[in-house]
KEKEMAR-766697 format. One record per residue (C-alpha): residue in three letters; z, x, y. Coordinates in steps of 0.001 Angstrom, whole numbers, plus 524288, in hexadecimal, padded with zeros to 5 digits. Layout:
N
ALAZXY ...
//
This chain:
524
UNK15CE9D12C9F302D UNK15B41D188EF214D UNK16245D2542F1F10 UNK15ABCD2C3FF14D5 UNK1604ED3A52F0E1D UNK15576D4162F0777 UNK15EC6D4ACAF0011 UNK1556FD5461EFB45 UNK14C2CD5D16EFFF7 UNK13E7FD5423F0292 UNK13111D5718F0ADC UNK13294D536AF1844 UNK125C7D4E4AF195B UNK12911D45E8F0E98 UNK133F1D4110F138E UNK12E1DD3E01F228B UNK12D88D2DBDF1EAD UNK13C55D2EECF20D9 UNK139B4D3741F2F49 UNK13111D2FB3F33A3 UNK13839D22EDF3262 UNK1429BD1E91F3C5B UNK14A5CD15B8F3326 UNK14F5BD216DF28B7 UNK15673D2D1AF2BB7 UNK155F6D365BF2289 UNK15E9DD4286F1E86 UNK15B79D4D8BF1770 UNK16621D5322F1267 UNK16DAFD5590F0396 UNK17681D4CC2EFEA6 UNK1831BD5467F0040 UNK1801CD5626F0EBE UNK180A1D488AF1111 UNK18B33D449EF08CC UNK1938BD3D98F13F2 UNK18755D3370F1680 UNK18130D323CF0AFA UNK18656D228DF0B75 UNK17BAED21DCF1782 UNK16EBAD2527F0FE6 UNK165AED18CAF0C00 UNK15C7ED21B4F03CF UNK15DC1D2FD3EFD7D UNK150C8D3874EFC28 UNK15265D4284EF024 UNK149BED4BB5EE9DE UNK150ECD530AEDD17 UNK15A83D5B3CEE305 UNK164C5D4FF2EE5DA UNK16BB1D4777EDBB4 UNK16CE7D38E2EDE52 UNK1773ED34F3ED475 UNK1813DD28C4ED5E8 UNK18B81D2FA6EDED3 UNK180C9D326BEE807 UNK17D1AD232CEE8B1 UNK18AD3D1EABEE9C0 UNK18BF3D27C4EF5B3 UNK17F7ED2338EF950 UNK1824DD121CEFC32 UNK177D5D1075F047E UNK16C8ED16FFEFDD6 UNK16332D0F3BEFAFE UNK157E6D17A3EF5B6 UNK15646D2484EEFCF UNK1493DD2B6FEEF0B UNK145A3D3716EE62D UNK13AFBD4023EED5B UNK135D3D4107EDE06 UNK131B4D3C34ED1D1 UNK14021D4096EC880 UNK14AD0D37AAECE62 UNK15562D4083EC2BE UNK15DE2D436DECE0A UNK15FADD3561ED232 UNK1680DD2BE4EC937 UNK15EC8D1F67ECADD UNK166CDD171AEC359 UNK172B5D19CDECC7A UNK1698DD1649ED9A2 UNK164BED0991ED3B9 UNK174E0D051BED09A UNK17575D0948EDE6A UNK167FDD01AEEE2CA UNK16398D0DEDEE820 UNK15464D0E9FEE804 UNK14EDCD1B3CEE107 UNK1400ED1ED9EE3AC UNK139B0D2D1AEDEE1 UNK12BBDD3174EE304 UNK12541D2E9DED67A UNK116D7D33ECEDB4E UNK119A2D3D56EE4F4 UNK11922D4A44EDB2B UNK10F2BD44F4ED151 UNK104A7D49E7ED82D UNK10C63D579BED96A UNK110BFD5648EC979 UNK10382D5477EC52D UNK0FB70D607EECD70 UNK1082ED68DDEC9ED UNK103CDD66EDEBC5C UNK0F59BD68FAEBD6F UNK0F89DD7619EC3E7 UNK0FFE6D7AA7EB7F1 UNK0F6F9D76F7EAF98 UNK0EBC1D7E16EB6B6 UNK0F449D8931EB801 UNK0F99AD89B0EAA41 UNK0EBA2D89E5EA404 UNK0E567D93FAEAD60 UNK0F36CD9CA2EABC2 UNK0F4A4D9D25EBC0D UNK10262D9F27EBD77 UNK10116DAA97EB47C UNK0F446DB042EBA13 UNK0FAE5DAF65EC721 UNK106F2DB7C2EC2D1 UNK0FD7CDC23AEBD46 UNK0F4A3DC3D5EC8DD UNK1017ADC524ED1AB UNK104CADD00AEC866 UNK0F87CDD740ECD03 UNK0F1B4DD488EBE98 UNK0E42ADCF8EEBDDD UNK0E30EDC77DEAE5C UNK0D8A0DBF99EAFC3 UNK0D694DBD26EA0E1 UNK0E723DBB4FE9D67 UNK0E581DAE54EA4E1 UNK0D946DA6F8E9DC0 UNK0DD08D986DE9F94 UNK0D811D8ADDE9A7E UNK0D120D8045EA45E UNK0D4D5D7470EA54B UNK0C9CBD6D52EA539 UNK0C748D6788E982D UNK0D302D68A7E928C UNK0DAF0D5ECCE8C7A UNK0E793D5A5EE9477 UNK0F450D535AE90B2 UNK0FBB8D4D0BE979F UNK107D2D4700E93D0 UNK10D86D3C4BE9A6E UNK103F9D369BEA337 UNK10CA5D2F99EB01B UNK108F7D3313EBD14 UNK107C6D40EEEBBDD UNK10138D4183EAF2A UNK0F6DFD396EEB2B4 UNK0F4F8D4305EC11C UNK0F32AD4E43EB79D UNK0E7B3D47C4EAF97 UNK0DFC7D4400EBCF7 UNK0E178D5242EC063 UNK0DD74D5595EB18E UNK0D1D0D4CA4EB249 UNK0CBCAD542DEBEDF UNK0CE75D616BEB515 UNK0C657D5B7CEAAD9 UNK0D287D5BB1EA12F UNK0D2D0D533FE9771 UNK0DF4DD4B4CE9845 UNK0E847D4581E8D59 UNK0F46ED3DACE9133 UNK1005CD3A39E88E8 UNK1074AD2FB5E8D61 UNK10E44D254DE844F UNK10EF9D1B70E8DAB UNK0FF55D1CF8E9353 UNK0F908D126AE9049 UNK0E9EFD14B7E8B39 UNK0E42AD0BB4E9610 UNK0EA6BD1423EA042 UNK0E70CD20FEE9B4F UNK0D8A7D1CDEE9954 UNK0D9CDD187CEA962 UNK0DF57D25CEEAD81 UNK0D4E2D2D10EA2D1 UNK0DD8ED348DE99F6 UNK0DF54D35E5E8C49 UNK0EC33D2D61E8836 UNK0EF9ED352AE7C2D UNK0FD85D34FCE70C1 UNK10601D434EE7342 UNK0FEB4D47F9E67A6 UNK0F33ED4731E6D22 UNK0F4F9D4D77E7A23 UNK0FC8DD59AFE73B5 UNK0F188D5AF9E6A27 UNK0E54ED5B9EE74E0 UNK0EB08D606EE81B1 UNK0E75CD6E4FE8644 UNK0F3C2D6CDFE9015 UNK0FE92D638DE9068 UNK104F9D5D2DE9CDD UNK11247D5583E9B5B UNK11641D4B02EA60A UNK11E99D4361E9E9C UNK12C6BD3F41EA3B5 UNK136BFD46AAE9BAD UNK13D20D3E50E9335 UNK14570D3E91E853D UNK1369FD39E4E7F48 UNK12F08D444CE8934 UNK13894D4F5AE8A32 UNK13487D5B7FE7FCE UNK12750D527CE7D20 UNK11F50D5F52E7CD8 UNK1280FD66D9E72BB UNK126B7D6DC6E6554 UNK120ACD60C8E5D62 UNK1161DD5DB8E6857 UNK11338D6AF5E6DB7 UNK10CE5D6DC5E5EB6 UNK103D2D641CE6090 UNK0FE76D69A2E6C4C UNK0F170D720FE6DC3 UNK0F4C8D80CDE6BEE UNK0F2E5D8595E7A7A UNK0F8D6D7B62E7FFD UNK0FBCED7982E8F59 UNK10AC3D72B6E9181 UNK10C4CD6DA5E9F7D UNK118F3D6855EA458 UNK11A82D6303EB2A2 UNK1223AD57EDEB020 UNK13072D5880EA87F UNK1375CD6381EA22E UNK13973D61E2E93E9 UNK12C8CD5AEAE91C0 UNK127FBD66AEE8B61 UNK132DDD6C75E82ED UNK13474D787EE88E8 UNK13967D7FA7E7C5C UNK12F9DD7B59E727A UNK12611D7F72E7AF8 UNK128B6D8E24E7B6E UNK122DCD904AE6BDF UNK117A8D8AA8E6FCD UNK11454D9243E7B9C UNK11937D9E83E71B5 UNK10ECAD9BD3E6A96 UNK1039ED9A0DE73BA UNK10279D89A5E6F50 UNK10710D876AE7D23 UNK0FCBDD8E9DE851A UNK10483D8C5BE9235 UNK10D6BD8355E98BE UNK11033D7FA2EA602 UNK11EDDD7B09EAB32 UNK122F4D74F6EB78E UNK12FCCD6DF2EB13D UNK137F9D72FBEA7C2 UNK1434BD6CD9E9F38 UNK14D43D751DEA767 UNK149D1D7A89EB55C UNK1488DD8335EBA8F UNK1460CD88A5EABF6 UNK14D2AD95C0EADB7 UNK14E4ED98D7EA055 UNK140B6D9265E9AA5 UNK13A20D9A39E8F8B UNK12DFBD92AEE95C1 UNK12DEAD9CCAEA1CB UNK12AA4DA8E2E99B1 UNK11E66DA304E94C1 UNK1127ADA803E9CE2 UNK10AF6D9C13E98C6 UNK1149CD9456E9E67 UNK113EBD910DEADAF UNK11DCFD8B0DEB3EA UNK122A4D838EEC0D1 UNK12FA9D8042EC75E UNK12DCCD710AEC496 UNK1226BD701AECF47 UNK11C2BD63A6ECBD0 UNK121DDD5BA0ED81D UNK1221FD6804EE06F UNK116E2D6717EEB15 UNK1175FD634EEFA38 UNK10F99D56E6EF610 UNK11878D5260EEC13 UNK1273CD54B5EF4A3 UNK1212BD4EAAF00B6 UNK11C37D437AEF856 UNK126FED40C9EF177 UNK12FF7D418AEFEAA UNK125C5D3762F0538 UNK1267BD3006EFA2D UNK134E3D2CF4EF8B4 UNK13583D2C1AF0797 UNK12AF0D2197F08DC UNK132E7D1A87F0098 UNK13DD0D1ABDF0517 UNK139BFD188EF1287 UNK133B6D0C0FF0C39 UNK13E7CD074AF0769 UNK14742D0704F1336 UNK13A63CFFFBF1744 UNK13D6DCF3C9F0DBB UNK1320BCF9BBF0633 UNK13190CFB6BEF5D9 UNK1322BD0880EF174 UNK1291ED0B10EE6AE UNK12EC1D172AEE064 UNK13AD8D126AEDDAE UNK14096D1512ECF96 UNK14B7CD0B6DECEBA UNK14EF4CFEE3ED278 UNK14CBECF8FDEDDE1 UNK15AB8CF792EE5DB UNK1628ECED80EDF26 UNK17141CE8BDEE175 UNK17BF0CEDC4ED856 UNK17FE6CE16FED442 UNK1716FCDEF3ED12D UNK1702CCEC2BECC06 UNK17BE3CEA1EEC2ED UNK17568CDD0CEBE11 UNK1694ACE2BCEB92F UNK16EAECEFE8EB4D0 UNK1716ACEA88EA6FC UNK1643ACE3DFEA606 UNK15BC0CEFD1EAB92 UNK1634ECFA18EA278 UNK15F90CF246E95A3 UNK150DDCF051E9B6C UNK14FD4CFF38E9F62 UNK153BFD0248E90AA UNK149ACCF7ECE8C59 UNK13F29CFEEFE9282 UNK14359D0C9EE8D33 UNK144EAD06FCE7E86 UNK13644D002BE81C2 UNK130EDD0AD0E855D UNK13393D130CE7ACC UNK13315D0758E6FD4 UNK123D5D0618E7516 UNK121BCD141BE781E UNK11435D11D1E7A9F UNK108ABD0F52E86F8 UNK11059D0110E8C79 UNK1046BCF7A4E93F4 UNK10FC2CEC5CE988E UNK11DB9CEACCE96B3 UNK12411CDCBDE96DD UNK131CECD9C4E9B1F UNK138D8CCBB2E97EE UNK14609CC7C9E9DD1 UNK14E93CBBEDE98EE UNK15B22CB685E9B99 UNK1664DCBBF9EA5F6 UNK15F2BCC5F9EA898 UNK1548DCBE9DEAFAF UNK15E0DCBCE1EBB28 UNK15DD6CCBD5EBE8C UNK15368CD425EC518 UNK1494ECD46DEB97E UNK13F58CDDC5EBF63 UNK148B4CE913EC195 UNK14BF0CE922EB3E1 UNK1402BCE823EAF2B UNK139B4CF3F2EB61A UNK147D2CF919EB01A UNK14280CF6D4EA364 UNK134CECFC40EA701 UNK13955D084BEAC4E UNK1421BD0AD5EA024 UNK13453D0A5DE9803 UNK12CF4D12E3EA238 UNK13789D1D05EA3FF UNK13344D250FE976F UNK12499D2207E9983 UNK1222DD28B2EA84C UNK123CFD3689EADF3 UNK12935D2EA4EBC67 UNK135A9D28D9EBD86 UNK1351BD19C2EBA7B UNK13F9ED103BEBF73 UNK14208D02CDEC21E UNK13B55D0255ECE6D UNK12DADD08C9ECABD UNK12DD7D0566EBCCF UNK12378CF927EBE64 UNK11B37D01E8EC6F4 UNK11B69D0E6DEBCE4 UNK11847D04F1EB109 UNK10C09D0062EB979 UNK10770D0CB9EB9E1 UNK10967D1000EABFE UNK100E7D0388EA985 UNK10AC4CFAB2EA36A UNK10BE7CEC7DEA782 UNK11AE7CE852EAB17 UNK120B8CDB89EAD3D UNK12D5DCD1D5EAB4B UNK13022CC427EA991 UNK13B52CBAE5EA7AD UNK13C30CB120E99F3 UNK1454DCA823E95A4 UNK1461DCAD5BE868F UNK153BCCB46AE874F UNK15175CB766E7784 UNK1608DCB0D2E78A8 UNK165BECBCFCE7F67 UNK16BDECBAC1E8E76 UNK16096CC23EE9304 UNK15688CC9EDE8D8C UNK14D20CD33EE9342 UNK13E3CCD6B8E8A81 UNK134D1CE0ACE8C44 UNK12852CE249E8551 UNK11F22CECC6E854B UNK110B7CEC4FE8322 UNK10892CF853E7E8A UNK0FB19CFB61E7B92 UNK0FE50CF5C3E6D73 UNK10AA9CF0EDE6CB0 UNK11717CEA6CE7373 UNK1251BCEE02E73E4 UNK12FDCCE1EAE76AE UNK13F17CE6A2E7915 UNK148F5CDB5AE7CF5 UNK156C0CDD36E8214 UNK16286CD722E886C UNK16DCFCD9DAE8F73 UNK17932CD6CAE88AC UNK185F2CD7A3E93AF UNK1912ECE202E8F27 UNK18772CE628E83E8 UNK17B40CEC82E8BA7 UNK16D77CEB37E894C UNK167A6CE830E7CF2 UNK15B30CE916E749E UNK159EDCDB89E6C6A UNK14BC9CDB53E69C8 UNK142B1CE76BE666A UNK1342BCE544E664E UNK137CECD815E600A UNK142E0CDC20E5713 UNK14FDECD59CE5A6D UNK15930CE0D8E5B9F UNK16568CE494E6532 UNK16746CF161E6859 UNK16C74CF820E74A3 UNK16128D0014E7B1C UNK166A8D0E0FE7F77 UNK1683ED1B7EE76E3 UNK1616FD2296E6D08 UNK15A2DD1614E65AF UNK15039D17A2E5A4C UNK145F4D0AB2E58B0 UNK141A3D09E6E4A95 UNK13897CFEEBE4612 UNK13818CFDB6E38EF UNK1346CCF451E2D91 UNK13EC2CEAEEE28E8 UNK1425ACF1CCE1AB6 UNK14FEBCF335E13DC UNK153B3D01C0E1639 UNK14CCCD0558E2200 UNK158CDD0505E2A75 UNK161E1D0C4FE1F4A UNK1551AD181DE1F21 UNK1568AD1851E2DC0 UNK16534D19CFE2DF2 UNK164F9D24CCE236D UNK15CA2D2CA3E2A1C UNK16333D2B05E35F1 UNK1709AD2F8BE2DCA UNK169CDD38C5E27E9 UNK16883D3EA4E34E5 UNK1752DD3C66E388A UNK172E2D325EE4256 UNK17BA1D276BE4656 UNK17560D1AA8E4B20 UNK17CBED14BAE5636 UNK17784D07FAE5514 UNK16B7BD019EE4CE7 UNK16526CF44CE4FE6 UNK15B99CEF6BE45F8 UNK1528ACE35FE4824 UNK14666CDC1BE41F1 UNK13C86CD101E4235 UNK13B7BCCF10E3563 UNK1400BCD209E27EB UNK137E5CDBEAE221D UNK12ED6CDCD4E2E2E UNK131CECE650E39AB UNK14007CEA00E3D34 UNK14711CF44FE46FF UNK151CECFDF3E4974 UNK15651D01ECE56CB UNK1614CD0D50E539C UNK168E5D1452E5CFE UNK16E1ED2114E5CCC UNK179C2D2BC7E64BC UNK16D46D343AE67BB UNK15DD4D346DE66A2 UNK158B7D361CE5772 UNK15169D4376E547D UNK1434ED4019E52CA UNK14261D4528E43B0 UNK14C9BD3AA1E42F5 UNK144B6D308DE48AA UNK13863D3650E3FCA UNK13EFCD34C6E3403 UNK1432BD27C7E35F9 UNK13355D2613E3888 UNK13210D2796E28D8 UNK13B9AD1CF0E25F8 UNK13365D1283E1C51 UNK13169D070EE2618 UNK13419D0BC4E318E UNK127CDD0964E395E UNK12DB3D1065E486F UNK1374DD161CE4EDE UNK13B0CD18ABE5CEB UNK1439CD21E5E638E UNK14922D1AD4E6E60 UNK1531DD1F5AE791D UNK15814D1827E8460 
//
C-alpha cells in the first residue's frame, strides 16, 4: 500500500487514477493537518499553494516522489529533493494548450476593443463608431520566443491569415522553415509587427527586454501582449508610450507584482487586463491533475516517469560523489551557452580520467540542462534535458577518452552552430572547486561562477592597461583576471570577474578599445 497526500486543492476527476487503484491510498488534506504522519507518505501531490522546502523533506523519510500539478516548480526546492533522492515531476503540457487560446483571446479582444465595448453597452450606451478595430487577418505578427507555446500561437495565426515573425536566438533556420515562420534578429520583429506577443522565460537576459531602447523601434500603433512572465515588458517604460498613443493597446494576464494593486497600467482604457488566467480552464486543472497522477501511479508501477525534472533517485553516498563533478558541468553549460549565444545543431561532451568511474550520463544532461535553462520558456532539468534538446533540434551525446590533457580528470564540451563551434574544458581540482583551463582553445584557469566579462582581443602591448583604465575610470575593482593566448601577436583573451554585473555603457565602451575584436557578459 502507497500513501499518497495531495496537499493542495486538485480536480477530482483528475485525480481518479489514484481512486480507482487498490494499491494507493490517498489523503487530501494540508500539510499542517497531518503533521503527526507526515513520516508515512511515499509521494506528495502540490499545486502552488504549498511550499516544499528542506524541513518538509527531512520530516518527510519516506517520500519518494513529489509531483507539481503545473508547469512553475518555484515553490519546490529541487535541489534539496534530489540530495534527498526524492523524484520531482511537473505537468509540462497540460496548460499549453490553455496558455496559448488565453492569448489568442486577448489579442482578438484587444484589437476589436471588446472588453471596453462590453462595459459601455452595460452602461445602457450604444457607440458603435468609439470602438472601430483592426482585423487580424493580414497583419504582421511577432512572436518572441518560440517554445511550446509560441509555436501553438502561430498555427492558430496561420488559420487567421496573419503573417507570423518569430524571434528566437536559439531557432535554428531549418526548423523554422519546417514549422513555416519567419525566423527573424529582435530588430527585425520590433520594426514589422502590427502586435507583439512575448513567451519568453523571464530571465536577467529576458526580464525588461521590451523597455525604453526596444519599444522605439517598434511600429507607432503597436499591440503589446503579455501572457507569459511579469517583467518581460518593463512595466514603467511602457506608460510614455501608451501616453503618447505609440502603444495603441496592450493586453496583461501577468504582471511584475500581483495582484498589481497599485499599477499605473490599470487606468489605461487601452489596456485590458486578467488575473493571471493563462492556466485557468477546466481542461487545463484536470489535465494537469491526470497528468501528475498517471505518473505517479506509474512509478509505484516500476515504470519511468517522463516528466521528471531532476535526477533520477540516486544514493547519498553516490549523490555526494558526483555532486562536485555535476556542479562544475552545470556551470559549463551556462558559460557555453552564453559564450555561443547563438541557434546550437549538436553539442559534444568528452570525459577523461577519475571521473570516468562515476555516473557520466547524469552529469552530462547536468551540463545540458545548464545550457538549455536560459534558452526555453519550460523548466529543464537533469531528467528531461536530452528529451527537451531533441525537440529544440540539437544533436546530444558523450563519450569516454584517454587524453586527460595531464589533469586527474577532465571533462570537454563542444558546441556546433550553423557556422561555428564553441570548445570549454574543465577539471575538478579537490579542496579548490571547479575550474575553467581551456576556453575555445585558449589555455586559461579561471573559476566559473559570478559576474564574468569574456573579451577576445588581439595580442598588442596596452590592450590590457586600456581595459583596466577604463574599468578604474569607472571605479570598478576586478576581483580576479585570467589572461591566455595561442600565439604571440595572434588572438589572445581576458576572462575578468567582478563583486557585481558591469553596466552595459561599461561593457560598450570597452567595445571601442583598439583590438578588441568581442566581448561577453557572462554570469553564472
Amino acid at each position: 500500500m502507497y500513501r499518497v497526500l495531495v496537499a493542495d486543492s486538485m480536480s477530482e476527476e483528475g485525480l481518479l487514477p489514484f481512486k480507482d487503484n487498490p494499491s494507493i491510498e490517498l489523503v487530501q488534506k494540508k500539510v499542517s493537518e497531518v503533521e503527526s504522519s507526515l513520516s508515512n507518505f511515499d509521494a506528495l501531490l502540490v499545486r502552488s499553494a504549498t511550499t516544499v522546502n528542506e524541513d518538509l523533506l527531512v520530516k518527510m523519510p519516506n517520500l519518494k516522489i513529489i509531483a507539481r500539478a503545473g508547469v512553475g516548480v518555484d515553490n519546490i526546492d529541487v535541489d534539496a529533493a534530489t540530495k534527498y533522492g526524492v523524484i520531482v515531476i511537473n505537468a509540462p503540457d497540460g496548460n499549453t494548450i490553455s496558455t496559448a487560446e488565453h492569448t489568442f483571446a486577448m489579442m482578438a479582444s484587444l484589437v476589436r476593443h471588446i472588453p471596453q465595448a462590453n462595459i459601455s453597452v452595460k452602461s445602457r450606451e450604444w457607440s458603435r463608431t468609439s470602438f472601430v478595430g483592426m482585423e487580424l487577418a493580414g497583419k504582421h505578427l511577432g512572436i518572441i520566443g518560440f517554445g511550446r507555446i509560441g509555436s501553438e500561437i502561430a498555427k492558430r495565426a496561420r488559420a487567421f491569415e496573419m503573417k507570423i515573425h518569430v524571434f528566437d536566438p536559439f531557432l535554428t533556420k531549418a526548423r523554422a522553415e519546417k514549422l513555416g515562420v519567419d525566423l527573424c534578429t529582435l530588430d527585425e520583429v520590433l520594426a514589422i509587427a502590427d502586435i507583439i506577443t512575448v513567451h519568453t522565460p523571464l530571465t536577467k537576459e529576458t526580464k525588461g527586454l521590451l523597455g525604453n531602447e526596444n519599444l522605439a523601434k517598434t511600429k507607432k500603433g503597436v499591440y503589446l501582449i503579455n501572457c507569459a512572465r511579469g517583467g518581460i515588458i518593463d512595466e514603467s517604460a511602457v506608460i510614455e508610450y501608451l501616453e503618447n498613443g505609440h502603444i495603441a493597446g496592450m493586453a496583461l494576464d501577468v504582471f511584475e507584482v500581483e495582484p498589481p494593486i497599485n499599477n499605473r497600467l490599470l487606468e489605461f482604457d487601452q489596456v485590458i487586463t486578467t488575473p493571471h488566467l493563462g492556466a485557468s480552464t477546466r481542461e487545463a486543472q484536470l489535465n494537469v491533475a491526470n497528468q501528475v497522477a498517471r505518473e505517479v501511479t506509474e512509478f509505484f508501477q516500476g515504470k519511468p516517469v517522463t516528466s521528471a525534472i531532476n535526477m533520477p533517485a540516486l544514493s547519498k553516498d553516490i549523490y555526494d560523489k558526483i555532486q562536485p563533478f555535476y556542479d562544475l558541468s552545470k556551470k559549463m553549460g551556462i558559460l557555453l551557452s552564453q559564450c555561443m549565444n547563438e541557434p546550437i545543431q549538436e553539442i559534444s561532451i568528452t570525459y577523461a580520467g577519475s571521473v570516468t568511474d562515476l555516473e557520466t550520463s547524469f552529469i552530462s544532461k547536468g551540463l545540458l540542462a545548464g545550457f538549455l535553462k536560459a534558452r526555453i520558456d519550460t523548466t529543464v532539468n537533469e531528467v528531461n534535458a536530452a528529451m527537451v534538446s531533441k525537440s529544440l533540434g540539437i544533436t546530444f551525446g558523450d563519450k569516454i577518452s584517454s587524453n586527460n590533457y595531464g589533469y586527474s580528470n577532465s571533462i570537454s564540451v563542444i558546441a556546433f552552430g550553423e557556422n561555428k563551434s564553441f570548445e570549454i574544458r574543465g577539471t575538478y581540482v579537490p579542496n579548490y572547486g571547479g575550474r575553467i583551463v581551456n576556453l575555445d582553445g585558449f589555455n586559461i584557469d579561471f573559476i566559473p561562477e559570478g559576474n564574468l566579462l569574456y573579451i577576445l582581443h588581439r595580442d598588442r602591448p596596452g590592450v590590457i592597461g586600456r581595459v583596466g583604465k577604463i574599468l578604474g575610470d569607472n571605479e570598478i575593482n576586478i576581483a580576479t583576471m585570467q589572461v591566455g593566448r595561442r600565439e604571440i601577436g595572434g588572438e589572445a583573451i581576458m576572462m575578468l570577474s567582478f563583486d557585481k554585473p558591469l553596466k552595459k555603457e561599461v561593457v560598450e565602451t570597452l567595445l571601442h578599445v583598439p583590438d578588441i575584436v568581442t566581448i561577453r557578459k557572462i554570469e553564472i
